[in-house]
Backbone as numpy.savetxt, mean C-alpha at the origin, in Angstrom:
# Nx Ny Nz CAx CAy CAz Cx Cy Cz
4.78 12.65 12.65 5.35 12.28 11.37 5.65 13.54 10.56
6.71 13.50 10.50 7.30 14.47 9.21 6.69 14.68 7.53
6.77 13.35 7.12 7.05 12.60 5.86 5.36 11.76 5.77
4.76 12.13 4.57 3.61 11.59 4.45 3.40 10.81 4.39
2.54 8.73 4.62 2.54 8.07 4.21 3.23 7.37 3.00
2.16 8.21 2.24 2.51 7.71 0.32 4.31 8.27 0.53
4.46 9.31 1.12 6.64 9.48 0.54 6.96 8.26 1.28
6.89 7.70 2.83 6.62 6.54 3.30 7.40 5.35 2.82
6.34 5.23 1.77 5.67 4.11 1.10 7.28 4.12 -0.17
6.83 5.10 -0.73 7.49 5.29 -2.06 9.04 4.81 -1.29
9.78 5.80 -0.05 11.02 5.61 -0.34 11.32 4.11 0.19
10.47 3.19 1.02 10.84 2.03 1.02 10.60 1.18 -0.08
9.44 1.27 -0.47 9.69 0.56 -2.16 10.92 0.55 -3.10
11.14 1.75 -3.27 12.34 2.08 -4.10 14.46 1.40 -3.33
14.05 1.56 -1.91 15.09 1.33 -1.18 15.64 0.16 -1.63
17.19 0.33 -1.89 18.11 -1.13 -1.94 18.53 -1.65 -0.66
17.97 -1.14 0.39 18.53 -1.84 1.28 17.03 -1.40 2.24
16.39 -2.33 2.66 15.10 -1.55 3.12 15.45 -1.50 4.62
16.26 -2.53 5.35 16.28 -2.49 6.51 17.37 -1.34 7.02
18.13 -0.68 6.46 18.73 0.67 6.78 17.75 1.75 6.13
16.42 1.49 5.06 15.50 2.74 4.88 14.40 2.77 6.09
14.19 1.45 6.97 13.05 1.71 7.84 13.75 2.32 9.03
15.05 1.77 9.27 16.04 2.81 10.52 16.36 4.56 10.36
15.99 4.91 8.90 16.25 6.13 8.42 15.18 7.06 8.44
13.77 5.84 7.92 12.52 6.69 8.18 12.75 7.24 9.49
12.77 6.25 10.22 11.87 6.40 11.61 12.71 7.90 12.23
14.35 7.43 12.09 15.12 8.63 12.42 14.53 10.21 11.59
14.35 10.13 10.48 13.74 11.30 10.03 12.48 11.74 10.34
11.62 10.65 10.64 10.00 11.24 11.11 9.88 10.77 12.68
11.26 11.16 13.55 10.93 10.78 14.99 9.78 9.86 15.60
9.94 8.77 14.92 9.23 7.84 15.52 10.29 6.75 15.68
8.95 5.15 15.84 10.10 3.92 15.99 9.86 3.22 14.24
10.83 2.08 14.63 10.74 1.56 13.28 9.85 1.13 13.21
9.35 0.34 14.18 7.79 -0.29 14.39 6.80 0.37 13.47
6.66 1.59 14.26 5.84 2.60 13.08 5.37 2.24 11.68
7.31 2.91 10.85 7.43 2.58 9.92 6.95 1.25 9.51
7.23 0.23 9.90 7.24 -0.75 9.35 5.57 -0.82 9.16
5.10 -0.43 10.24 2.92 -0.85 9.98 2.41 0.12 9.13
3.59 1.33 8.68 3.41 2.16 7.85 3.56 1.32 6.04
4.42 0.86 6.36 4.74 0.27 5.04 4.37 -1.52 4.72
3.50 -1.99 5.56 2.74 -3.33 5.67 1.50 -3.30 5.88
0.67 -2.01 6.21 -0.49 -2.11 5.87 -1.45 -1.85 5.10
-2.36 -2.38 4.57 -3.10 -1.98 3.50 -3.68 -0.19 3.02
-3.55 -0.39 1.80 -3.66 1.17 1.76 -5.09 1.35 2.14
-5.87 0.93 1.73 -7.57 0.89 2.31 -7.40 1.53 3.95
-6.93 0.75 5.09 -6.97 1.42 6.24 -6.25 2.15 6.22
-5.42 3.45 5.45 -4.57 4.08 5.43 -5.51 5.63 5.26
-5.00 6.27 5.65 -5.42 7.92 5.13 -5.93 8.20 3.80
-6.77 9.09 3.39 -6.96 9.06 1.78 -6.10 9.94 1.22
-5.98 9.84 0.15 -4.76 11.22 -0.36 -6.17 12.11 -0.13
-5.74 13.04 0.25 -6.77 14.39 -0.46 -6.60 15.18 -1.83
-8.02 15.22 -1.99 -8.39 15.41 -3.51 -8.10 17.18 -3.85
-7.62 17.29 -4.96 -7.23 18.31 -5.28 -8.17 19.76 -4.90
-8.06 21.00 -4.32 -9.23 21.78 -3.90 -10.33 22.30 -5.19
-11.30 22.38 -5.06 -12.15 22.38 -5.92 -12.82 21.66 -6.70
-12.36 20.33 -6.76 -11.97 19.36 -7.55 -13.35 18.75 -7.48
-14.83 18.61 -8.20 -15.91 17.73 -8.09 -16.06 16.73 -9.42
-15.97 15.63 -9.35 -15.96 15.04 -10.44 -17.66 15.10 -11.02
-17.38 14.99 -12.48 -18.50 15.14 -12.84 -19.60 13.74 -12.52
-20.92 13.32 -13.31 -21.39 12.01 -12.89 -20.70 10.59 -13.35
-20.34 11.31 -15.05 -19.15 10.21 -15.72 -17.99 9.58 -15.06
-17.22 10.65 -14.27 -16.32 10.55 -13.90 -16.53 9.72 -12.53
-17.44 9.75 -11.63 -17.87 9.35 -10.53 -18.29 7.54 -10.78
-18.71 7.58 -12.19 -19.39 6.14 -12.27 -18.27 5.46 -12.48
-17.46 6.37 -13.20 -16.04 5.25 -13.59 -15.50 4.78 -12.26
-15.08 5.71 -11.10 -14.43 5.56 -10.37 -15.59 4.68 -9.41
-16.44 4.66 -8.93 -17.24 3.74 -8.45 -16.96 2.34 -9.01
-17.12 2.25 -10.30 -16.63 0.98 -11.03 -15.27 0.36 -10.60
-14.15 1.27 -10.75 -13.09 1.17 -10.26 -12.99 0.23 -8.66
-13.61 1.46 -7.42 -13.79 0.23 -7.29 -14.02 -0.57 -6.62
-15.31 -1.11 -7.51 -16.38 -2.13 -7.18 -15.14 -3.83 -8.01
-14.24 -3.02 -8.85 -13.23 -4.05 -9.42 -11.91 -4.52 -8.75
-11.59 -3.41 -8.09 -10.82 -3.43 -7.03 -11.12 -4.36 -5.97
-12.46 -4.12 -5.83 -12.96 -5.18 -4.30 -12.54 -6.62 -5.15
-13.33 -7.15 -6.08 -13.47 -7.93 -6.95 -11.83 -8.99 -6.74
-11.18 -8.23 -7.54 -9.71 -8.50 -7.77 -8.91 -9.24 -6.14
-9.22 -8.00 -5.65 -8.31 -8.58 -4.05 -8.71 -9.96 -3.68
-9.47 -10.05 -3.70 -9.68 -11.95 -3.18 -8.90 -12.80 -4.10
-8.92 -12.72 -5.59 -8.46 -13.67 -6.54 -6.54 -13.16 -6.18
-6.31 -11.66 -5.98 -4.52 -12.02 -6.11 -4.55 -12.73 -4.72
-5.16 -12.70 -3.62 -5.15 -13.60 -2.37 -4.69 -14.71 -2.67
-5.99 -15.45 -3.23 -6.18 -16.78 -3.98 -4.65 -17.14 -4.30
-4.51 -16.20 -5.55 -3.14 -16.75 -6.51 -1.97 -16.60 -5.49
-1.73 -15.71 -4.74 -0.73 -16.09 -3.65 -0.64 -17.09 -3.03
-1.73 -17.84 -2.26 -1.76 -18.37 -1.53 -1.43 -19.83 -2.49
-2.21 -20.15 -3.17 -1.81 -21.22 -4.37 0.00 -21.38 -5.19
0.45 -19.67 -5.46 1.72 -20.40 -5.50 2.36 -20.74 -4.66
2.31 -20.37 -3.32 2.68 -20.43 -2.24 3.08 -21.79 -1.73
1.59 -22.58 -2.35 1.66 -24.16 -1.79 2.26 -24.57 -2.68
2.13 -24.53 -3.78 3.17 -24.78 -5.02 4.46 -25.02 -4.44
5.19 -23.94 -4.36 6.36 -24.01 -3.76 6.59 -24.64 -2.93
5.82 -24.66 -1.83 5.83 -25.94 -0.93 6.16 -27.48 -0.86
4.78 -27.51 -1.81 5.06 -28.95 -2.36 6.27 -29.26 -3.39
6.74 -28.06 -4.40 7.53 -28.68 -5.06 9.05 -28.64 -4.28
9.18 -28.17 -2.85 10.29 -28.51 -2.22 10.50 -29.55 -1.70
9.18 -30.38 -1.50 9.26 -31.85 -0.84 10.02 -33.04 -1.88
């Protein structure tokens, strides 16, 4: 790979046409689209970490916040699950 994840990420997000940006990745970072595509569908959690700036130790404040962070993060992911999956049937049913 050429092109880091997160640029990845970013230029298919941003793309107006995503299915000529995952034929473009792949051509620019010599891979397949396949790739790309598990590049840009899988969770950032199993993904690489960014690395942290050199030197960089957060203090204890800073550490508790981000621990908090996230312990809220975990929290959250089940409920937008939830709410997906609920409008989901929504839609469902209100097509019948």
């Amino acid at each position: 790979m050429i092109m880091d994840i997160g640029e990845i990420r970013r230029q298919y997000k941003y793309a107006k046409d995503r299915k000529k940006c995952v034929d473009i990745l792949a051509d620019l970072n010599c891979c397949s689209t396949g790739e790309i595509l598990e590049i840009v569908h899988t969770e950032r959690e199993n993904q690489e970490e960014r690395p942290k700036p050199a030197g960089w130790h957060p203090t204890p404040a800073q550490k508790a916040f981000m621990d908090r962070l996230d312990e809220l993060d975990a929290m959250i992911k089940p409920l937008e699950d939830e709410y997906r999956r609920t409008a989901a049937e929504l839609m469902r049913i209100s097509e019948e």
